[in-house]
Every structure is written in C-alpha cells, then in structure tokens.
C-alpha positions as CSV (number, residue, x, y, z in Angstrom):
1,X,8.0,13.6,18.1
2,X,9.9,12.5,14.5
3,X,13.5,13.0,14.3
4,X,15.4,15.7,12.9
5,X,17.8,14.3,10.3
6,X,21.4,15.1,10.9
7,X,22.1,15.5,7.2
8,X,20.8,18.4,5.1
9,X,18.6,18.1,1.8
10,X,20.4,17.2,-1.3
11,X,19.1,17.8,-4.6
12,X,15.9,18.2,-3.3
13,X,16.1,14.3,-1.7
14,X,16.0,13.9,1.8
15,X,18.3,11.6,3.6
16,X,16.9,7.8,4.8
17,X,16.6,7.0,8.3
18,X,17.5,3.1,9.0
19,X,16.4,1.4,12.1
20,X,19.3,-1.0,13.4
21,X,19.3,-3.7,16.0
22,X,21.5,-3.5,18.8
23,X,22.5,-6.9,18.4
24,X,22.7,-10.0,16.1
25,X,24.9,-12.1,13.9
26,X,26.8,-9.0,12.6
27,X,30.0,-7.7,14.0
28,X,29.6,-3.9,12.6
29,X,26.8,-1.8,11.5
30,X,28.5,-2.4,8.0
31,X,27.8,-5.7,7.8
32,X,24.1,-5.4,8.7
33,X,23.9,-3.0,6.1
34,X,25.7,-5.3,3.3
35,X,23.7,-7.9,4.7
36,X,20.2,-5.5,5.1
37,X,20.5,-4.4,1.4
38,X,22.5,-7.9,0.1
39,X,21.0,-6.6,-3.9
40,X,23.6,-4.1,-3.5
41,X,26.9,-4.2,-4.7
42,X,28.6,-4.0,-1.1
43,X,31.3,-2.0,-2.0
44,X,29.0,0.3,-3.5
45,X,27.3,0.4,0.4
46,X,30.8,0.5,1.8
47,X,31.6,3.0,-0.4
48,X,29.2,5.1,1.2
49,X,30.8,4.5,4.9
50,X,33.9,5.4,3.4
51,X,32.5,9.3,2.1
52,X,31.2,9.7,5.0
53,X,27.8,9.2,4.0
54,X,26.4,7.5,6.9
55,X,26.2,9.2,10.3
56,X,24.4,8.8,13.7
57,X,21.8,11.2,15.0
58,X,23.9,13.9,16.4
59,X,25.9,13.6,12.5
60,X,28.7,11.8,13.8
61,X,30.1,9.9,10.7
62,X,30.4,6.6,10.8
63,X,32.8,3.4,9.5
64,X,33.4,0.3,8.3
65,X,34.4,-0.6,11.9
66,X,31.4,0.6,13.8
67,X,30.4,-1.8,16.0
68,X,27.0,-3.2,16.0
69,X,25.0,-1.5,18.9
70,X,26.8,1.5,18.8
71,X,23.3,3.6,17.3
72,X,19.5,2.5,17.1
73,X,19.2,4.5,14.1
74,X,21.3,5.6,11.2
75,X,21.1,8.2,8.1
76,X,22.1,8.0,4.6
77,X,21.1,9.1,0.8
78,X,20.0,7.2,-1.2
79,X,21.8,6.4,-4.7
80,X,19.4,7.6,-7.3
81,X,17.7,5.2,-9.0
82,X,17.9,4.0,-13.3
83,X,14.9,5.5,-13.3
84,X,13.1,6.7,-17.0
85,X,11.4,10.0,-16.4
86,X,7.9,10.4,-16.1
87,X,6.7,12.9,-18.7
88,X,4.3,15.0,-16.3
89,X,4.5,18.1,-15.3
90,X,3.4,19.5,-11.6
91,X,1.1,22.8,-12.0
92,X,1.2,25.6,-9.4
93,X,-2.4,26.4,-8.3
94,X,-1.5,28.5,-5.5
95,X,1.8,29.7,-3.5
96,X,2.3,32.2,-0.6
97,X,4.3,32.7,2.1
98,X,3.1,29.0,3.6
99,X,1.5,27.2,1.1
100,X,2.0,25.7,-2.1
101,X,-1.0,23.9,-3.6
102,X,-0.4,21.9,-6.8
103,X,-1.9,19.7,-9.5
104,X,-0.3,16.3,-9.1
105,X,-0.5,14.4,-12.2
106,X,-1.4,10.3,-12.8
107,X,1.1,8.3,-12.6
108,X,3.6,11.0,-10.3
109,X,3.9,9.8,-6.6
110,X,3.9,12.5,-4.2
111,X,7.2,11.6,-2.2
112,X,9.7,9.3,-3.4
113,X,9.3,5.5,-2.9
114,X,8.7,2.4,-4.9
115,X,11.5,2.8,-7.1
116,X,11.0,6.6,-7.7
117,X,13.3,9.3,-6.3
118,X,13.6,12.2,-8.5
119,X,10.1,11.3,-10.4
120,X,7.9,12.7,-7.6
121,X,6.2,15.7,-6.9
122,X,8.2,16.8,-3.8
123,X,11.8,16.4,-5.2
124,X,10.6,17.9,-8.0
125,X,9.2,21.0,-6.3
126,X,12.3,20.8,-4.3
127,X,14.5,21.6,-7.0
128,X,11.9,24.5,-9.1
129,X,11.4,26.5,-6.2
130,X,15.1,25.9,-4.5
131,X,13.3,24.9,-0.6
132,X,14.7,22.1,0.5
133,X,11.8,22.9,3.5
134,X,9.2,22.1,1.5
135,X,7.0,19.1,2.8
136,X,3.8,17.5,2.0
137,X,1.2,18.2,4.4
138,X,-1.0,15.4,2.8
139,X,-0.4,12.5,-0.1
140,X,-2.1,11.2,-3.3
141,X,-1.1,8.4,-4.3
142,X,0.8,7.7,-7.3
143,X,-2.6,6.9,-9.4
144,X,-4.8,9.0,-8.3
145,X,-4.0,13.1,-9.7
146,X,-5.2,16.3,-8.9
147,X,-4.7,18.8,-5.3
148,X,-1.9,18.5,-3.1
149,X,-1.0,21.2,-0.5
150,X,2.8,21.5,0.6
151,X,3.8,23.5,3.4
152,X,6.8,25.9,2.3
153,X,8.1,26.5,6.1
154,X,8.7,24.8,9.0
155,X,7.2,27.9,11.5
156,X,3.7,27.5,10.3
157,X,4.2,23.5,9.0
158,X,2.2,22.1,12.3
159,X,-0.9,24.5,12.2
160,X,-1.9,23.2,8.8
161,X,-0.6,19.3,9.3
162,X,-3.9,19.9,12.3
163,X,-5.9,20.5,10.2
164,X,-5.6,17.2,8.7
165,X,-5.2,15.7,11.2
166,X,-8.5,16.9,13.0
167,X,-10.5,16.5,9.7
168,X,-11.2,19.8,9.8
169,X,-10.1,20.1,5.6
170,X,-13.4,19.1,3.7
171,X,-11.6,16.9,0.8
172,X,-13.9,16.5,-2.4
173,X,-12.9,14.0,-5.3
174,X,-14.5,12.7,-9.0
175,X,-14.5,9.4,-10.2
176,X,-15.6,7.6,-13.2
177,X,-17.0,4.2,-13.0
178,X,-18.9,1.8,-15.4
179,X,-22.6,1.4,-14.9
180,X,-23.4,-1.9,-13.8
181,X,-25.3,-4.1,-16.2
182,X,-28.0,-4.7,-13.5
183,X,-28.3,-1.0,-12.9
184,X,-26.8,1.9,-10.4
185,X,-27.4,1.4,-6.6
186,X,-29.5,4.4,-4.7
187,X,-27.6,7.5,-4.8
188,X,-26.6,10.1,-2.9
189,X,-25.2,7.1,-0.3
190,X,-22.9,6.7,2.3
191,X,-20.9,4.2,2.0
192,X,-18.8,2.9,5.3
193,X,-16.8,-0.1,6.5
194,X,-13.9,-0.6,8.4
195,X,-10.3,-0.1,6.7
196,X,-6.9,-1.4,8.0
197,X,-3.4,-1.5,6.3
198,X,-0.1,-3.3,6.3
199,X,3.4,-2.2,5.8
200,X,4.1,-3.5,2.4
201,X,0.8,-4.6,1.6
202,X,-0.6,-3.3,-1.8
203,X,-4.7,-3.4,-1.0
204,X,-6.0,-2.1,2.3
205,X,-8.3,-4.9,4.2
206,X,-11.9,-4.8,4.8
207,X,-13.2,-6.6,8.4
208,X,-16.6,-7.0,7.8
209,X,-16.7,-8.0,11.4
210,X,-15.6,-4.6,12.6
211,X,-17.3,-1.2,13.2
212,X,-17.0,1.2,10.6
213,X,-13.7,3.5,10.8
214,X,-14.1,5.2,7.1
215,X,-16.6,7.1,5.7
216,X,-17.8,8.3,2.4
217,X,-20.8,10.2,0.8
218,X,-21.3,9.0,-3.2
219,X,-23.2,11.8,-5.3
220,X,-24.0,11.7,-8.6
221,X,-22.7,14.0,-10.7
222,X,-24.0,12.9,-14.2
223,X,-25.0,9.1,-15.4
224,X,-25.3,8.1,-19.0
225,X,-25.7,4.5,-20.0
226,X,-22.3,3.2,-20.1
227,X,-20.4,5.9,-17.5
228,X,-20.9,7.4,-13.8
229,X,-19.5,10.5,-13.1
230,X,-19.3,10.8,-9.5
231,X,-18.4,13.1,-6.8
232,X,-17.1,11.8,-3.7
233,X,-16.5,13.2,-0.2
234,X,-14.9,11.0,2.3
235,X,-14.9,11.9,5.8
236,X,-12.0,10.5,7.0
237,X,-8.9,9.3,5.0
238,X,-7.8,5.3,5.1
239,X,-5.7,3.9,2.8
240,X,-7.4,3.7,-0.8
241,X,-10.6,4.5,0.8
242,X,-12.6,5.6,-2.2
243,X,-11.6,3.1,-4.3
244,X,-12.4,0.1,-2.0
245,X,-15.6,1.7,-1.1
246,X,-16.9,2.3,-5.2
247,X,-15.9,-1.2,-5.2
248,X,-17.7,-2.7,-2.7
249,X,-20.9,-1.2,-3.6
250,X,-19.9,-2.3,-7.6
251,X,-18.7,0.8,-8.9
252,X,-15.2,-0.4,-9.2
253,X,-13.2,2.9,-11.0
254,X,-12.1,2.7,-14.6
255,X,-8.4,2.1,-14.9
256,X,-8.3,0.7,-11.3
257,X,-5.7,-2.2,-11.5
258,X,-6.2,-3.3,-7.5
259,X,-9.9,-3.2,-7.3
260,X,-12.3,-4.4,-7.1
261,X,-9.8,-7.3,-8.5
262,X,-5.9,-7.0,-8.4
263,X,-4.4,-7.4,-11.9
264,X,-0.8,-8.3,-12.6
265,X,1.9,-5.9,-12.7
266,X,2.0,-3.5,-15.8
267,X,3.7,-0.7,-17.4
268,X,2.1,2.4,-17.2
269,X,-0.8,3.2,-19.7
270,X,-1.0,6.7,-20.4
271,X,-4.6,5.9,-22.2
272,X,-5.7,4.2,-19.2
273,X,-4.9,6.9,-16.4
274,X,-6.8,5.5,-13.4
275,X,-10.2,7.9,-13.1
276,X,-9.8,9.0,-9.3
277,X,-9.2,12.9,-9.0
278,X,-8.5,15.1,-5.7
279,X,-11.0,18.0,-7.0
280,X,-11.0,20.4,-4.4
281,X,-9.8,21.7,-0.8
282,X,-11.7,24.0,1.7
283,X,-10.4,24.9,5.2
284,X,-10.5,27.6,7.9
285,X,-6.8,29.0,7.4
286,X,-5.2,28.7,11.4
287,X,-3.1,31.9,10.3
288,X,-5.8,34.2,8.9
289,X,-9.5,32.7,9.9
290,X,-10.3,33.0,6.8
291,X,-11.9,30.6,4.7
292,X,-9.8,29.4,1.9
293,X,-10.9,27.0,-1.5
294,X,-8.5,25.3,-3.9
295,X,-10.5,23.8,-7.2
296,X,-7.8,21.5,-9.5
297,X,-7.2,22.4,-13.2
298,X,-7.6,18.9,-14.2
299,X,-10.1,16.9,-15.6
300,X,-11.1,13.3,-15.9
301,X,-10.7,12.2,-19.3
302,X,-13.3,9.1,-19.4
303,X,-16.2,11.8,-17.4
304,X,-19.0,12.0,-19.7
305,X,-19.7,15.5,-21.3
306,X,-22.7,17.6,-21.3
C-alpha cells in the first residue's frame, strides 16, 4: 500500500519522499542529506530543516539535530528547478466528474522528473483546474505525445488504475518509420520479446534467452516509398515497448534518439518531434458499464498524406 504524504500539494507539486538508512557514517539525518544531495548548496538543504520543510510520516517536523535512525523515510519539496519553459500547451479531450483525458504534447513529461517540475503535464493541470488530487492513472513518456487519462478524485482513483493494471484498456498508437532499403517485413505481425528495466537506465533490455513478456500487433496503415505509417497495438505495456520492438524488426521510428542506436545527448528539436503517438483509449467504465472511447486531436507530422 503507498504512503500518504504528510505534506499537502503545493503549487500543484507534490512533496518527495526520501528513503534513509538507519545507520551509517552520519550523525543526523541532516548530514545524510548534505551528504545525499552534496550538488547542493548545504545551507540551502539546511535551510529547508530550518522552515520546517522536512517532516517524518505522521508530519512531525524535523531538525538539524535529528539523529540518524530516528525515521526510515522522510518528506520534502523540492526547490524548483532553472528551468526554460516548454512552449506546449496540454489540450482537454474530455473531463467529468472522474476523468480527465488530455492531449500530452512531445517533448512534455507527464509527471515531473529529469530536471522538469513545473514543465509537465500534471503540475500543469494541477494549477488550471485548482486539484491538487489530480493523478495520472497511466504515463507517456516525455517523447512520445498524444492521450493521457488523469483521475480527478481519490474515491473512484483505484477502479480505473484496474483497469490498467488488468489490461483491460485496449491502448492503440501511430508511428512513422522509414522504409527499409531492402524492403518492409510481412505485415499485419506480432512482434514479441522479453522486456526488462533498470532504475536509471535510459534503454529497456532485450533477453533474447527469455520467454516473451511484451506484445505487439504492427498494422499498416499506409506505405509510400520512403515512409510507413503504422498503427500499433501493444498488449501489454513495458518500458519503451513499441519503440524497441519497430526496432528490432528494422523499423526504427523517425526522430527516435535511443533506438534502434542511442545518440548523444541533445537539445530538443521541435522539427524532429519523435513520431510515436498514444491515438486512442477504449475501456468498459467500472462506474457506468458503459463502453467509453477517447481518439487524440493530434497528428503525426512526418505520416504520409492521402
């Protein structure tokens, strides 16, 4: 069961939980901080102790002189970031009483992280509609635009985070690739393979020694000679699924910077937005029974027309 944070939203940021030990080379929970986050001015981190900024589970604030071992786990906000705004917007799709479906833009990460705080959809969303409840019941990442659904209260939050988390939400995506010089593999195809993750790591890991754990149905939505418009429909939901799996079978996506190869770090190219889109949703509603449907308003700009 997660945690309820002891410390209210603020400014549409949550507060960060920190896991400390319960022992070590540190006389206070100060010092593991100074010494946890040692790119930090630490009297900007003291600071912070000194507000009362930092407080155990049940909110209890906490000092300078707070010995090590005295709480597994502590809360804080983060300072904001110097961060340049991104300069696109969130779109409303839908919004009810539960839901709020949006168009997520390239470039936007869902929740913050990486650097971003205020640039991401949820603070964002935080702030227009004035609910610091709001939540994502699902993520994009920060390349990859179009649907994402946000539950608007906590009462009916866990019927629709099921729903994910039973597959029972039939996800479908686009994608634009380059044809291959010797030609496009057999299509429709299902593509599968088995998909693990790191903490910190940028690419997810294909084990070609492993049974598949991630599905995904290719279709083809319209081919010319130089581009592949595809429609894609994973059945389950690893990390950068859809992208490691157009790779593998050569159909790395335009404007892809980690596969099939991963290129050096680089600004941002608005021109070169990477061509992955979350096109639509469709569920049974756990409320209602009834069927429900969420298309995106967004296009990709590299699909070939008509």
């Amino acid at each position: 069961m997660a945690m309820r944070a002891p410390l209210p939203v603020r400014d549409g940021v949550g507060p960060t939980r920190l896991r400390v030990p319960r022992t070590g080379p540190w006389a206070t929970i100060a010092d593991y901080v100074t010494g946890r986050f040692a790119h930090i001015d630490p009297d900007i981190l003291l600071a912070r102790f000194d507000r009362g900024e930092v407080v155990a589970i049940d909110g209890t604030r906490l000092t300078r002189e707070t010995p090590l071992g005295a709480e597994d786990f502590i809360w804080y906000y983060r300072e904001p970031p110097d961060e340049p705004r991104i300069p696109y917007e969130v779109t409303v799709r839908h919004l009810d009483d539960d839901l709020l479906v949006v168009d997520k833009p390239h470039f936007l990460p869902t929740t913050p992280g990486g650097g971003f705080l205020y640039n991401s959809a949820l603070v964002r969303l935080r702030q227009r509609f004035e609910n610091p409840d709001l939540t994502p019941i699902h993520r994009l990442d920060r390349a990859t635009a179009g649907l994402v659904m946000f539950s608007v209260r906590p009462a009916t939050r866990g019927a629709y985070q099921t729903l994910f988390a039973d597959r029972a939400v039939e996800k479908v995506y686009e994608a634009v690739t380059a044809v291959p010089a010797d030609g496009m593999p057999h299509l429709p195809l299902a593509v599968r393979s088995h998909l693990t993750s790191s903490r910190g790591s940028l690419r997810a890991i294909v084990h070609e020694d492993r049974e598949p754990n991630a599905e995904t149905r290719v279709e083809a939505i319209r081919v010319t000679a130089e581009r592949a418009h595809l429609r894609l429909l994973p059945r389950t939901g690893r990390m950068h699924q859809l992208r490691t799996h157009l790779a593998g079978i050569g159909l790395g996506i335009l404007g892809d910077r980690f596969y099939p190869d991963l290129l050096d770090e680089a600004p941002d190219d608005p021109e070169r937005p990477l061509q992955l889109l979350a096109r639509e949703l469709r569920f049974i509603d756990p409320l209602t029974g009834h069927a429900r449907e969420f298309t995106t308003g967004l296009r990709l700009r590299e699909a070939p027309s008509d």
